[in-house]
BAMI-675893 format. One line per 10 residues: number of its first residue (from 1); their letters; for each residue x, y, z of N, C-alpha, C. Coordinates in steps of 0.02 Angstrom, whole numbers, plus 50000, padded with zeros to 5 digits. Layout:
// BAMI-675893
NUM	A	X Y Z X Y Z X Y Z ~ ... .
// end
This chain:
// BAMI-675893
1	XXXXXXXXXX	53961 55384 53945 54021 55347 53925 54066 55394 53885 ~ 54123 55393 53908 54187 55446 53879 54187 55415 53828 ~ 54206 55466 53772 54217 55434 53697 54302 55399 53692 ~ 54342 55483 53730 54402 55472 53723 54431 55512 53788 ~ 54484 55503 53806 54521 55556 53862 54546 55616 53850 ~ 54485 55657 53884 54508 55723 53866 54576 55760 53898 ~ 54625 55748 53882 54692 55774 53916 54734 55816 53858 ~ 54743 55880 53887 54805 55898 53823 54854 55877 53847 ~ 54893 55819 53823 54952 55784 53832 55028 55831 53803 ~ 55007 55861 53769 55085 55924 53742 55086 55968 53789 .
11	XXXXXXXXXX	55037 55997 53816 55067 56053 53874 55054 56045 53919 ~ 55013 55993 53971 55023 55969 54011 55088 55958 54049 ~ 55082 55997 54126 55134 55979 54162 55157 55914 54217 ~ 55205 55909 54231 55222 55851 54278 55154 55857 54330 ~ 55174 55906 54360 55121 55917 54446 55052 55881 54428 ~ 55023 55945 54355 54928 55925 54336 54945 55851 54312 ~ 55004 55812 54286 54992 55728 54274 55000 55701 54331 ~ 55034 55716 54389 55014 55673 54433 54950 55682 54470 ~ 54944 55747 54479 54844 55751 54497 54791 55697 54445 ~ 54825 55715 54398 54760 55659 54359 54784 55587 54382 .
21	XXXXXXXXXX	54843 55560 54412 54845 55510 54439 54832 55489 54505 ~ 54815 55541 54550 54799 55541 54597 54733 55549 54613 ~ 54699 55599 54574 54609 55586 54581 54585 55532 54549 ~ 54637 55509 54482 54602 55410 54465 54631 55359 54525 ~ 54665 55376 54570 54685 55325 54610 54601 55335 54684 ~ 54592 55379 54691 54525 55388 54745 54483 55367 54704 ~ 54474 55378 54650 54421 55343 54592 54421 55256 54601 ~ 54464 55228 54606 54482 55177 54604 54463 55133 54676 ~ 54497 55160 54735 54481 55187 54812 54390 55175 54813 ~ 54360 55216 54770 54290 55222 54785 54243 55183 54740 .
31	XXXXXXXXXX	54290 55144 54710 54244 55103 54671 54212 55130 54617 ~ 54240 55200 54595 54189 55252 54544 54228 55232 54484 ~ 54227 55192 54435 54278 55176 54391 54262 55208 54323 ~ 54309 55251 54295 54279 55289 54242 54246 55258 54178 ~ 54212 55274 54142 54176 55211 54095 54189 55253 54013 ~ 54215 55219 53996 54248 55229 53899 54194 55177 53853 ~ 54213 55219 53792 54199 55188 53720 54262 55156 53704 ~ 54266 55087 53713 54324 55078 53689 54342 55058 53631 ~ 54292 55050 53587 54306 55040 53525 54305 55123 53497 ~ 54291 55166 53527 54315 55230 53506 54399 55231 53505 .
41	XXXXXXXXXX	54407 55210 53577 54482 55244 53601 54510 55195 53571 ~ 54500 55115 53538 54546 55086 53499 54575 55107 53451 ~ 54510 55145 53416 54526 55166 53333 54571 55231 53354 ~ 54553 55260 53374 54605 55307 53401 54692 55314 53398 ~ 54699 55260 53455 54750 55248 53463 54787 55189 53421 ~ 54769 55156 53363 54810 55122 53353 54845 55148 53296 ~ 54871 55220 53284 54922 55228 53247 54957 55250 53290 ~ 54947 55271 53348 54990 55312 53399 54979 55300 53446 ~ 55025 55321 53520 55022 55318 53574 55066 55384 53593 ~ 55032 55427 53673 55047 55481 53684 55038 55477 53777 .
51	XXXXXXXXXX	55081 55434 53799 55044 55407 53885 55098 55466 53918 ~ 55042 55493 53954 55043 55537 54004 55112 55532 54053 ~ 55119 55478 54077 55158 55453 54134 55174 55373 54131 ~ 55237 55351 54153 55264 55321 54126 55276 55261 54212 ~ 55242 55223 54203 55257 55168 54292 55306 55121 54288 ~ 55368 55109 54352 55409 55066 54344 55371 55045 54403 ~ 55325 54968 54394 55300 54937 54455 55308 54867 54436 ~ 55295 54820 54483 55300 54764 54506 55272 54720 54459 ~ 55294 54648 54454 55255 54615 54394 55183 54573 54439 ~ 55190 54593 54502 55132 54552 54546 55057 54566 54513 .
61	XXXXXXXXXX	55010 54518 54513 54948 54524 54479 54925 54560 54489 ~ 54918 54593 54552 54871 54652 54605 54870 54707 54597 ~ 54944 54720 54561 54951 54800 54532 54963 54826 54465 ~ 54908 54790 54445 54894 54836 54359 54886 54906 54357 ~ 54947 54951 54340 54945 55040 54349 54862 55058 54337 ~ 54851 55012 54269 54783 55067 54219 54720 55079 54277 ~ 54722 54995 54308 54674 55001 54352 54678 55038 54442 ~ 54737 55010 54451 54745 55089 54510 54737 55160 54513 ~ 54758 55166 54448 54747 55231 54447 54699 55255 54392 ~ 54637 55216 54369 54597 55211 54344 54615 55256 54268 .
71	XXXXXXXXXX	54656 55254 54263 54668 55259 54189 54670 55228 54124 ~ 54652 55239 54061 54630 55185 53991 54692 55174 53947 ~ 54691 55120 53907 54715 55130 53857 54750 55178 53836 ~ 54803 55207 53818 54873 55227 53776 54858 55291 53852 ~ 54853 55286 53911 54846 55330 53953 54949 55316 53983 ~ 54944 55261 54019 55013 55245 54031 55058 55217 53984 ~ 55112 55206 54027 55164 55184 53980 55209 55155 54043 ~ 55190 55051 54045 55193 55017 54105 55254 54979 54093 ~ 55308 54968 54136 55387 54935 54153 55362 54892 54209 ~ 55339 54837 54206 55355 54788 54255 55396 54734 54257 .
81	XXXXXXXXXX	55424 54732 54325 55478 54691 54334 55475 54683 54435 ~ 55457 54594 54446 55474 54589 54502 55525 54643 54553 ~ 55467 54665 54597 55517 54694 54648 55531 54796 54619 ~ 55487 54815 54560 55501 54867 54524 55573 54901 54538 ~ 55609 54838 54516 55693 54876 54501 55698 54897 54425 ~ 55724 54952 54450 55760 54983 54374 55821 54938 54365 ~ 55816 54902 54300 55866 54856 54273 55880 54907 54216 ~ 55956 54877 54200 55950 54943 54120 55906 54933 54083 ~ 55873 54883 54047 55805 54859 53999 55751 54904 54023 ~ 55738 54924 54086 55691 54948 54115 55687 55027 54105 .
91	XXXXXXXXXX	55741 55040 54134 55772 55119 54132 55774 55149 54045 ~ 55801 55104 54025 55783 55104 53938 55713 55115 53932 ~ 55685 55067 53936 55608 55080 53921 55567 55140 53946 ~ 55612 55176 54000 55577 55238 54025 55618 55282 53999 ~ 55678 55285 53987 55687 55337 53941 55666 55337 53851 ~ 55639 55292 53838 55601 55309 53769 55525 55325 53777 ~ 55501 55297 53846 55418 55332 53855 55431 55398 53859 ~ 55493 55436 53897 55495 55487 53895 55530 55544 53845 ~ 55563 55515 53800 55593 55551 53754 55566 55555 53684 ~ 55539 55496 53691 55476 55472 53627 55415 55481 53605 .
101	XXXXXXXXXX	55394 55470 53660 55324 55482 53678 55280 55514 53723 ~ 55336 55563 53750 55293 55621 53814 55299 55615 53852 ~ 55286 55552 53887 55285 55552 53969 55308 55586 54017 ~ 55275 55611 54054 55288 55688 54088 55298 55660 54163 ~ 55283 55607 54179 55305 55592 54256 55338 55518 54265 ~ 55368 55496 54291 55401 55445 54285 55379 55414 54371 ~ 55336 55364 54377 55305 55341 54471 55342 55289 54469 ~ 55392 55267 54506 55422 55214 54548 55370 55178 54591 ~ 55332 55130 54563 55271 55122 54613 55297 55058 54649 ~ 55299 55050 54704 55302 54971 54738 55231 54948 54776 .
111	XXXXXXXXXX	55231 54895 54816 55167 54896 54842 55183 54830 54906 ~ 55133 54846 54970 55129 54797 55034 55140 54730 55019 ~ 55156 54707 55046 55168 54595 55066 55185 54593 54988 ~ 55262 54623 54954 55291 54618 54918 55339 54569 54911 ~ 55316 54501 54848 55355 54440 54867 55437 54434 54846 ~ 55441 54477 54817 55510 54510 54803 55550 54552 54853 ~ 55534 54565 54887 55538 54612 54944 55562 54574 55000 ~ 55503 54524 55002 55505 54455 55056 55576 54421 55030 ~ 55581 54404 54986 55632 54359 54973 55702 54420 54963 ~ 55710 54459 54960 55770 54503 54983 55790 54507 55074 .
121	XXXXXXXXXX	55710 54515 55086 55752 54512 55159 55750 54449 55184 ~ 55737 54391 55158 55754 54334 55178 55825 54309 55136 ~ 55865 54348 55088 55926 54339 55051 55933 54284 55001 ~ 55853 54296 54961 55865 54203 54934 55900 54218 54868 ~ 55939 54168 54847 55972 54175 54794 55971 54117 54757 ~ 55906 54081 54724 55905 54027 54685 55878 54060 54623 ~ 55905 54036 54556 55887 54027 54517 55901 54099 54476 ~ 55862 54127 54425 55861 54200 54386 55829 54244 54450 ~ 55810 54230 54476 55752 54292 54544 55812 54288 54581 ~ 55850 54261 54584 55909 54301 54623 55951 54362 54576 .
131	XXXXXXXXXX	55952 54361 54509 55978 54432 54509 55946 54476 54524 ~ 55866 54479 54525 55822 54527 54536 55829 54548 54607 ~ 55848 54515 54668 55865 54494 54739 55938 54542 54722 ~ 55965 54547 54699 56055 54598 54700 56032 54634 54691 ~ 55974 54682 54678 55946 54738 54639 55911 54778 54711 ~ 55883 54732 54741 55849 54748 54811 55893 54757 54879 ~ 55960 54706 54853 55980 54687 54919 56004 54769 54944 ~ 56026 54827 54940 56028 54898 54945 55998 54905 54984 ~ 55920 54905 54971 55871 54925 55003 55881 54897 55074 ~ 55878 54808 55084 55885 54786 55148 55948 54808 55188 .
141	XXXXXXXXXX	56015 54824 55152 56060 54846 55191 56062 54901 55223 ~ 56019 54953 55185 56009 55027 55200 55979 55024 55266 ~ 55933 54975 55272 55898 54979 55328 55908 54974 55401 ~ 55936 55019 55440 55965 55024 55501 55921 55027 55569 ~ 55854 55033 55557 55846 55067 55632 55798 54983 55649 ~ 55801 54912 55621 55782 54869 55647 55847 54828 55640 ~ 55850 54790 55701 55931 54758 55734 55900 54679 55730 ~ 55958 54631 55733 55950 54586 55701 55926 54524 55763 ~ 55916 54538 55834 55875 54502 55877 55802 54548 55874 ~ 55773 54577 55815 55702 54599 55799 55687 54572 55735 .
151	XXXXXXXXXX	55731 54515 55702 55707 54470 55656 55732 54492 55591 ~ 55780 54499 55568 55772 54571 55481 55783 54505 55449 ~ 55697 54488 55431 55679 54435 55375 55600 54457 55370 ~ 55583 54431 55337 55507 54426 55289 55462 54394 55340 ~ 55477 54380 55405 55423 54356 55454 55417 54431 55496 ~ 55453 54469 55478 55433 54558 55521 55425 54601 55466 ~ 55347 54604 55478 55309 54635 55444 55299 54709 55435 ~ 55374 54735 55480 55389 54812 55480 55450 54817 55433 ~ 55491 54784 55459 55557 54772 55409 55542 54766 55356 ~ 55488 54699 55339 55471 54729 55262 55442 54789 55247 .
161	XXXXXXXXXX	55403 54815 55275 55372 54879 55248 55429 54932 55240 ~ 55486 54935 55275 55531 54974 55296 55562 54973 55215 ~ 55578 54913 55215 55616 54886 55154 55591 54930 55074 ~ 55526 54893 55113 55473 54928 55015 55492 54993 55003 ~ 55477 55046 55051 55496 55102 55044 55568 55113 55039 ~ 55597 55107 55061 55676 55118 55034 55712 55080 54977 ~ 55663 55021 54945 55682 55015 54885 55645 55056 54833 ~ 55573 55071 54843 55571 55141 54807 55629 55191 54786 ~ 55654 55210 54871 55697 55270 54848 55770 55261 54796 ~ 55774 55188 54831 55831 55170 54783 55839 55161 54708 .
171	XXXXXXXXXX	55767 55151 54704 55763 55124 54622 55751 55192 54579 ~ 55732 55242 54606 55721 55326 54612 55827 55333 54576 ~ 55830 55301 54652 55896 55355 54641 55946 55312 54584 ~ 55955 55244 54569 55973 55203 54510 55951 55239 54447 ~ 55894 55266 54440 55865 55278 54380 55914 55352 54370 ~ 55899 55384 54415 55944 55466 54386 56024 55438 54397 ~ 56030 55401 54430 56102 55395 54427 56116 55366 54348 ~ 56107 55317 54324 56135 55262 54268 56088 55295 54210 ~ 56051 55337 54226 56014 55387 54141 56011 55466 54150 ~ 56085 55475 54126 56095 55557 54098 56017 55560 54085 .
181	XXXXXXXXXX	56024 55546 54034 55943 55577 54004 55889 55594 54029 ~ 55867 55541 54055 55819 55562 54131 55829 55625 54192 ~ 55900 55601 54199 55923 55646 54248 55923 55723 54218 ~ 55958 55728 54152 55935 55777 54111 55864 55827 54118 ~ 55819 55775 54090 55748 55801 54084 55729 55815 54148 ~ 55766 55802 54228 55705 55827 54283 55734 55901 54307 ~ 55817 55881 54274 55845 55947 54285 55823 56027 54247 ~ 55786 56008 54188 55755 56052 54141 55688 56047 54131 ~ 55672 56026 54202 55602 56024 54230 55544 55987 54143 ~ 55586 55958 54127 55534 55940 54071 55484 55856 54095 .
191	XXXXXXXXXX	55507 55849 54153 55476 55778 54177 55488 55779 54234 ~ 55437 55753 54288 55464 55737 54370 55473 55645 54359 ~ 55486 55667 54438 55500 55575 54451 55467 55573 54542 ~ 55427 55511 54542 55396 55503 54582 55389 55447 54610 ~ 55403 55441 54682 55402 55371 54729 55346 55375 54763 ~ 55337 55287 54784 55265 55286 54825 55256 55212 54838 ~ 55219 55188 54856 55192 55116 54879 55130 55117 54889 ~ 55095 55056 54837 55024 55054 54831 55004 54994 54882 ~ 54949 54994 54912 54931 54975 54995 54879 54927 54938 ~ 54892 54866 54968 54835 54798 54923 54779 54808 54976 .
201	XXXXXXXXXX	54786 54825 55020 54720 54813 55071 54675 54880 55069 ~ 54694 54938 55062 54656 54996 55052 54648 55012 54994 ~ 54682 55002 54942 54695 55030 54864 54741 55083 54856 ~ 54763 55112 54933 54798 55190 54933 54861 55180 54884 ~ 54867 55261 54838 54947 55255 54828 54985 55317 54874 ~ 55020 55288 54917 55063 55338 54965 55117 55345 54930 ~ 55119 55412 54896 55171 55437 54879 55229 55454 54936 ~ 55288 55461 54927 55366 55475 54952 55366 55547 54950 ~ 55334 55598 54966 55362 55667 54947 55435 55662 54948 ~ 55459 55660 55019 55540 55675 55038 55566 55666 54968 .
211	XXXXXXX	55543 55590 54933 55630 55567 54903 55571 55594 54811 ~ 55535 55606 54825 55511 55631 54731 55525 55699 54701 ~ 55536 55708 54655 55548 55765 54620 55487 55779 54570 ~ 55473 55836 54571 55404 55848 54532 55393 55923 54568 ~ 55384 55970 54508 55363 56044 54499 55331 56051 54556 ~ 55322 56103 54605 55271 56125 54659 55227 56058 54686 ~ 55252 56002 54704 55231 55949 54754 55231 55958 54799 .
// end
């Protein structure tokens, strides 16, 4: 049983934090789940926090970062919000994980049979989940290579997938657009930024190479 996480979090780079998020995500994949003292790592951490990497994902039950990517306590530093749009509240909150408190990679995570997703490409607009629905709708417009006698709604189960991923990229590209700061830090290589979509049926996280930024990826 780990006492505490052995990571040097000050010189640690973008690339080696997303490897440690990527060998806890096969960890996770294989059912090998790392095992802590956690009344060690409480006492620890409760004057401070120092999280590695910083997740803008979905508020759906299924995708708790710590446990995908089998990481503990003061490890992340988690933004959820239906549909993982960067709202300014959101984008805020990742620029103080990262200016505050370290965070060296910034994952745009989305994930499969996304009910936010569903309801963008079905265009629903009732209630507060429709502003979250203006945030997505990008994504569904972007989407060109399915035509509209092939269904572009939430009963085609490609269109949505199509969708997920290109609201990744979008919410990628919202974030450097509307935060100098961010945009700042990837330009002075002091933080990457990283897209992907986590698979509920396999556990996989398929990262975006094309649209991520991050040191020698």
């Amino acid at each position: 049983m780990k006492e505490s996480p052995k990571i040097n979090r000050v010189n640690i780079t973008p690339k080696e934090t997303l490897n440690i998020l990527i060998e806890g995500n096969q960890r996770f994949i294989d059912n090998a789940k790392s095992q802590y003292n956690m009344k060690s790592i409480r006492e620890e951490l409760k004057d401070k926090q120092q999280p590695i990497a910083s997740i803008l994902g979905c508020s759906d039950s299924r995708t708790s970062a710590e446990l995908i990517f089998d990481q503990n306590l003061g490890d992340l530093f988690s933004v959820r919000l239906a549909g993982n749009v960067a709202s300014k509240e959101a984008i805020g909150s990742l620029e103080f994980s990262c200016t505050q408190l370290g965070s060296k990679v910034i994952v745009v995570m989305g994930h499969s049979n996304c009910g936010a997703i569903k309801a963008a490409c079905d265009a629903y607009e009732g209630g507060n989940i429709g502003e979250i629905i203006k945030l997505i709708k990008p994504a569904v417009e972007s989407e060109k290579s399915i035509n509209n006698k092939d269904h572009r709604d939430s009963q085609n189960e490609l269109f949505v997938e199509k969708v997920c991923f290109l609201n990744v990229q979008r919410q990628i590209e919202v974030i450097l657009k509307h935060s100098p700061i961010i945009n700042q830090m990837v330009k002075d290589k002091k933080i990457g930024i990283v897209g992907g979509v986590y698979s509920l049926s396999s556990g996989l996280f398929e990262i975006d190479k094309e649209n991520s930024i991050l040191l020698e990826l």
